[in-house]
N, C-alpha and C positions, 0 to 999 in steps of 0.2 A: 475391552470395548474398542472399537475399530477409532480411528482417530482422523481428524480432519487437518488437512496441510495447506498452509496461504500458497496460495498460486495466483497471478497476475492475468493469466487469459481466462481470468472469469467476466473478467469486463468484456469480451469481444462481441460481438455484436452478430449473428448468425447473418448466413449472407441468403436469403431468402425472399424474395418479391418482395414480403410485408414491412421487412426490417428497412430493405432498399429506400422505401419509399419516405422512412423518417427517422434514420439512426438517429441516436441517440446521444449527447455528449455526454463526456467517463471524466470524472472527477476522484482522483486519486488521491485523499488526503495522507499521507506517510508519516508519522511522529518518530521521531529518534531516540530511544531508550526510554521510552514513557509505558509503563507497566499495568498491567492487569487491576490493580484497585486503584488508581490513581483520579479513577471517575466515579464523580455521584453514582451514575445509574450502573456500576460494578460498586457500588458500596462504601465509597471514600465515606467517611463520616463528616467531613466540612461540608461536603454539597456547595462546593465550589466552580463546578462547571454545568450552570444554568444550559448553555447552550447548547454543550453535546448532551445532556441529559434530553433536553427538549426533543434533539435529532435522533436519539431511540425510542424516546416515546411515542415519535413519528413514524417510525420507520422499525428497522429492526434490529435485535441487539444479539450479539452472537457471546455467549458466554463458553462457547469451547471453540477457541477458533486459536490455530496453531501457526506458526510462522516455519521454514526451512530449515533456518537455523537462526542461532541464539547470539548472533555476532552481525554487524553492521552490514560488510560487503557481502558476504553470501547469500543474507537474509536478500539483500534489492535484486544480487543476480539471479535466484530464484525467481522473487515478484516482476521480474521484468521479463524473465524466460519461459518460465513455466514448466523449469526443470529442476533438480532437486540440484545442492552443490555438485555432487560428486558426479554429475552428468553438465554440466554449464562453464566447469574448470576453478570454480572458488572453492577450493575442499582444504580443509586444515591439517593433513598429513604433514609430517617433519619433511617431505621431500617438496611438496608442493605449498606450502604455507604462504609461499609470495602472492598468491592468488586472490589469499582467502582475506585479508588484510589491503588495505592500498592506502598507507600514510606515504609525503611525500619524498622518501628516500627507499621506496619500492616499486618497480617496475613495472610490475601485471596489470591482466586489469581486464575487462568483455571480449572473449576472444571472436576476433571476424565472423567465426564460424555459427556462433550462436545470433537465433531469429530472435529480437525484442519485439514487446508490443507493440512501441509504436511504428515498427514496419509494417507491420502488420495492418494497423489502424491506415498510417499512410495511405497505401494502396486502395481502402475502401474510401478515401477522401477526408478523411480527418487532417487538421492541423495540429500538430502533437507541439506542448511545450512542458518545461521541466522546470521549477522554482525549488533551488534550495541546494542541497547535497545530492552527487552523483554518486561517488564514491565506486567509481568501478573503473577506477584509472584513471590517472592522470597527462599523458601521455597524448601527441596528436592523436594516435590512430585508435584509442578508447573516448574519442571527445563523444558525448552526447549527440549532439548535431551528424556523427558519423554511424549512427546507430539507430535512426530514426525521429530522430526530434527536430523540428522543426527552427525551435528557440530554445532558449538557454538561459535564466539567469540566477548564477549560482557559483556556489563552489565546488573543485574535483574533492574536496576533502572535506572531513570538519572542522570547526573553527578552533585546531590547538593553535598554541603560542599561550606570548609574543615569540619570535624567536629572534636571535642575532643578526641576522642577515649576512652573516657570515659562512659558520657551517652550513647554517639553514635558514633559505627566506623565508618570510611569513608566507600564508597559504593566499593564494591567489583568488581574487573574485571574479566570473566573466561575463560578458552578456552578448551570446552566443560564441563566434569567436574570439572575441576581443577582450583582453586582460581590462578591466574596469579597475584597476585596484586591489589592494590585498589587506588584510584579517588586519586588527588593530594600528595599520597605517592610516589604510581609506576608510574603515569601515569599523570605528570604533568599536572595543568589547574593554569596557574595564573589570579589570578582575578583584577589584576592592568591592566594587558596589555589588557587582554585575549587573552596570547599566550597558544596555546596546540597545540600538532603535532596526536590530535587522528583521526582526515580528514583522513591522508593522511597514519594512518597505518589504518583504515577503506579499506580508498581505494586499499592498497597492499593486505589485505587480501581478497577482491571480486578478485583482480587480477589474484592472485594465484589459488583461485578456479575453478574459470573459466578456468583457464590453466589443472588444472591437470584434471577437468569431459572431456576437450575435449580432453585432452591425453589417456583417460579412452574410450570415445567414451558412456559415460552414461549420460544418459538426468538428468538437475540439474535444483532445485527450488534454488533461491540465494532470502533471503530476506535481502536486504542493507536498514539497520532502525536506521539511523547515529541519532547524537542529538545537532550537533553542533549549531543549531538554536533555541534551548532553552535555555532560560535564567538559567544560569550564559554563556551567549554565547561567542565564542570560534571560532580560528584560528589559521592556523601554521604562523610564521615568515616570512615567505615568500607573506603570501596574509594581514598581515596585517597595514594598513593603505594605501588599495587599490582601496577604495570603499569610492564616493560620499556620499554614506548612513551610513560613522562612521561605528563600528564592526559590527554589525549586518549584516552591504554589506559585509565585507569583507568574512566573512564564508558564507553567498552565493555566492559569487563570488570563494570560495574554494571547494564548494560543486557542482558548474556548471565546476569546469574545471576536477573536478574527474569524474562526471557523463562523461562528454565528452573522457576522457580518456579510463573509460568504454566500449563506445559503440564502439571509436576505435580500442579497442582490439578483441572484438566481432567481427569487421570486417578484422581482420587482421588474425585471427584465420579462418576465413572463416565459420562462425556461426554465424552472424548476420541475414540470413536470415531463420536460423530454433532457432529463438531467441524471445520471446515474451515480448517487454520488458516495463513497464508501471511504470510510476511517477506520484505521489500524496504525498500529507500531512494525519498527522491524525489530524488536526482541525485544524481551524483559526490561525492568530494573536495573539501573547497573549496582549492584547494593554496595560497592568497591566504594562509590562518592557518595552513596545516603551517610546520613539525613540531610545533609544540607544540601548535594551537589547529585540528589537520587534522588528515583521515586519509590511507591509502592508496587509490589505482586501480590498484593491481597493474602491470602491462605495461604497461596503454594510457596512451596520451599525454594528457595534460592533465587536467582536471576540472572541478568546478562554472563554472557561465555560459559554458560552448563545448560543440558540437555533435561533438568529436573524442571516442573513444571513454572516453575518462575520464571526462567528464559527464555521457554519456547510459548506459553498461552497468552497470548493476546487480547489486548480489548481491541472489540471492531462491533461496527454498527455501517448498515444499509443502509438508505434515505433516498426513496424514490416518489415523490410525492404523487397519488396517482396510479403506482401501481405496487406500490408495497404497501402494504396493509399495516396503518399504526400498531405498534405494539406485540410484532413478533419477535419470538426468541426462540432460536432452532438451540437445541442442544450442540448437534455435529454441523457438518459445514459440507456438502447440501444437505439436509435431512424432507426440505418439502418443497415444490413449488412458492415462489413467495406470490404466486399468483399463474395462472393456469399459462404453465410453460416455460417460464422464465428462469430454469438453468438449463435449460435442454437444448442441446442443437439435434438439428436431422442428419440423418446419411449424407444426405447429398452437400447438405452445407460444412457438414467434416472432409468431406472427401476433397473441396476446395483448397480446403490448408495445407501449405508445403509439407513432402513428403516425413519430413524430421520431426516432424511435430504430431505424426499419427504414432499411434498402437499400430506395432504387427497385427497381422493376421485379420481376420475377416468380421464382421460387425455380427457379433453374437453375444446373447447376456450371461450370466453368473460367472463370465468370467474373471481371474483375481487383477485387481487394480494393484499396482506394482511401483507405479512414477507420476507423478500428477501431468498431466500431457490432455492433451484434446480428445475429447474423446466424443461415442455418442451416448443417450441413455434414455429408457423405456421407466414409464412408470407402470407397474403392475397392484392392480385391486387385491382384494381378498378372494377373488375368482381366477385369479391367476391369469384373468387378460393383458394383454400387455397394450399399452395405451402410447406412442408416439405423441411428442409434442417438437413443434418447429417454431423458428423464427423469433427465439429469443436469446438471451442471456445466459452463459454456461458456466456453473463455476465445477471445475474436476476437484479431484482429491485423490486423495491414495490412502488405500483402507486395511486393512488385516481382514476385511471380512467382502464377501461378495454379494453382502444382503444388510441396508443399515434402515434401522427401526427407526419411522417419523412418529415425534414427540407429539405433532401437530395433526395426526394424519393415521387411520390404520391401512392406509399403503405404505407400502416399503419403495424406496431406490433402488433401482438393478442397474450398477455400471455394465455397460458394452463394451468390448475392446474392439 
């Protein structure tokens, strides 16, 4: 069965008269080694996250949705690129390995060359900000703010330590340029308790954001890329010894009541429904720290740093209030319209995007998807007409097959290269 790949330019927005006239903000929620059953609506047996439960029962729940890879930095340079590793320069070969990893006594990191989203976004007027982990270098010239973002408040790394300060400083916190502080100095993590309050200043600064683009009236890319579900894992006081599942529940159970708080504000603002907002991981479980410093991958076998389906399957869920229709669940990742048009770009609005980010060759269907990259795509009936749709939302993928069966739908998907 043909298989579907997380790619990050599903959010873009088709550049089309209709689209023009009221893009849409892209809400990028990111969790950090939070795994495939880790959620109610994937099956957790505590029924512990009212919240994201609530946001697929709303919205849509993607039960085969696959990530690039099964490891931290390639997994984001993927979602940020919309290129597979072994094309973006995060690849895990014994010769190139500095790439594919970025703790702070290694080099690499987003190579110039590569287009991120929020350049992308940039240009059509978006305000891009990042809350949380970059992790695609440390380095001035991998800064986030040098690669499309707008603002910054976060870390180049995850929060290891403590360290000595000797061999090795703690990991630094910034907001945008500017060193704010670092890991267990400024910004407490005890590792007895594992009390830390950085959830919930995550969550005040998406808060804010959101307030001030909609005070502003300027459409905003928000990527919330928290890490409190990586080991050394981590909670505020308030949520912790809350969860049937020891710390590790409890920072999801910290993490599903901000996400909730979130979407409530998005509706309270009255921009939930010109709000695009999608949740996933960048890889598995790490099962190395379960039980106590891990979560779950449901059924599949194994987790973080292996390529078996525990690593790479993700939970991820849509939430478009308005125009995704409560309660769907595509098998593959695109399998249907989540509403008439809305993964499809046109000709004309591919042919917009810089030249590195197209398919060779000339805009024709059955042909084999290869790289997950921009592309165009025709829906065809059971009469074999081929039906164009413009001016929405694209999510690509990369398939084994030139023809993928909708669960929801007896039309099929024809990618076009």
């Amino acid at each position: 069965m043909a298989r579907a790949v997380l790619v990050p330019l599903c959010l873009c927005w088709a550049l089309g008269p209709a689209a023009a006239s009221a893009p849409p903000n892209l809400l990028l929620l990111l969790m950090d080694d939070m795994g495939w059953g880790d959620l109610g609506a994937f099956g957790e047996p505590s029924k512990e996250t009212p919240n994201l439960d609530q946001m697929a029962s709303e919205g849509m729940l993607f039960l085969d949705f696959y990530t690039a890879n099964p490891l931290c930095s390639p997994s984001r340079a993927a979602l940020l690129t919309g290129r597979l590793p072994v094309r973006n320069g995060f690849y895990t070969t014994n010769a190139h390995a500095r790439n594919a990893y970025t703790p702070q006594d290694i080099v690499g990191g987003i190579p110039d060359s590569e287009l991120l989203l929020p350049e992308l976004l940039k240009k059509a007027g978006y305000v891009n900000k990042i809350i949380g982990k970059w992790h695609l270098g440390h380095r001035p010239q991998f800064h986030p703010l040098k690669h499309g973002f707008d603002e910054w408040f976060g870390s180049p790394n995850c929060h290891f330590g403590p360290f000595d300060n000797r061999a090795l400083p703690n990991i630094p916190v910034y907001r945008d340029w500017e060193m704010i502080g670092r890991y267990y100095e400024d910004f407490k993590i005890d590792l007895k308790t594992g009390e830390a309050n950085l959830t919930q200043i995550y969550l005040q600064e998406a808060l804010d954001f959101i307030s001030k683009q909609q005070a502003s009236q300027q459409p905003f890319f928000l990527y919330w890329a928290i890490d409190a579900t990586h080991a050394p894992v981590y909670a505020s006081k308030h949520f912790l010894g809350t969860s049937q599942r020891g710390l590790y529940g409890d920072a999801v159970r910290e993490i599903d009541d901000s996400i909730g708080k979130i979407l409530k504000h998005l509706q309270k603002l009255g921009i939930s429904e010109n709000t695009f907002v999608f949740f996933t991981s960048d890889n598995g479980a790490a099962l190395i720290s379960a039980p106590k410093q891990g979560g779950s991958n449901g059924r599949f076998l194994c987790g973080k740093q292996t390529t078996f389906e525990g690593g790479m399957r993700e939970p991820a869920i849509a939430w478009w209030p308005g125009h995704i229709p409560p309660g769907g669940a595509p098998a593959l990742v695109p399998t249907a319209a989540v509403t008439p048009g809305v993964f499809i770009h046109t000709q004309a609005a591919f042919l917009q995007f810089p030249p590195q980010l197209r398919f060779p060759g000339e805009f024709t269907t059955n042909q084999h998807f290869n790289i997950p990259h921009i592309t165009s795509a025709f829906w065809k009936d059971p009469a074999g007409k081929k039906k164009k749709k413009k001016n929405h939302i694209l999510l690509v993928f990369e398939s084994s097959s030139s023809s993928l069966p909708s669960p929801s739908s007896p039309s099929s998907l024809v990618p076009a290269s």
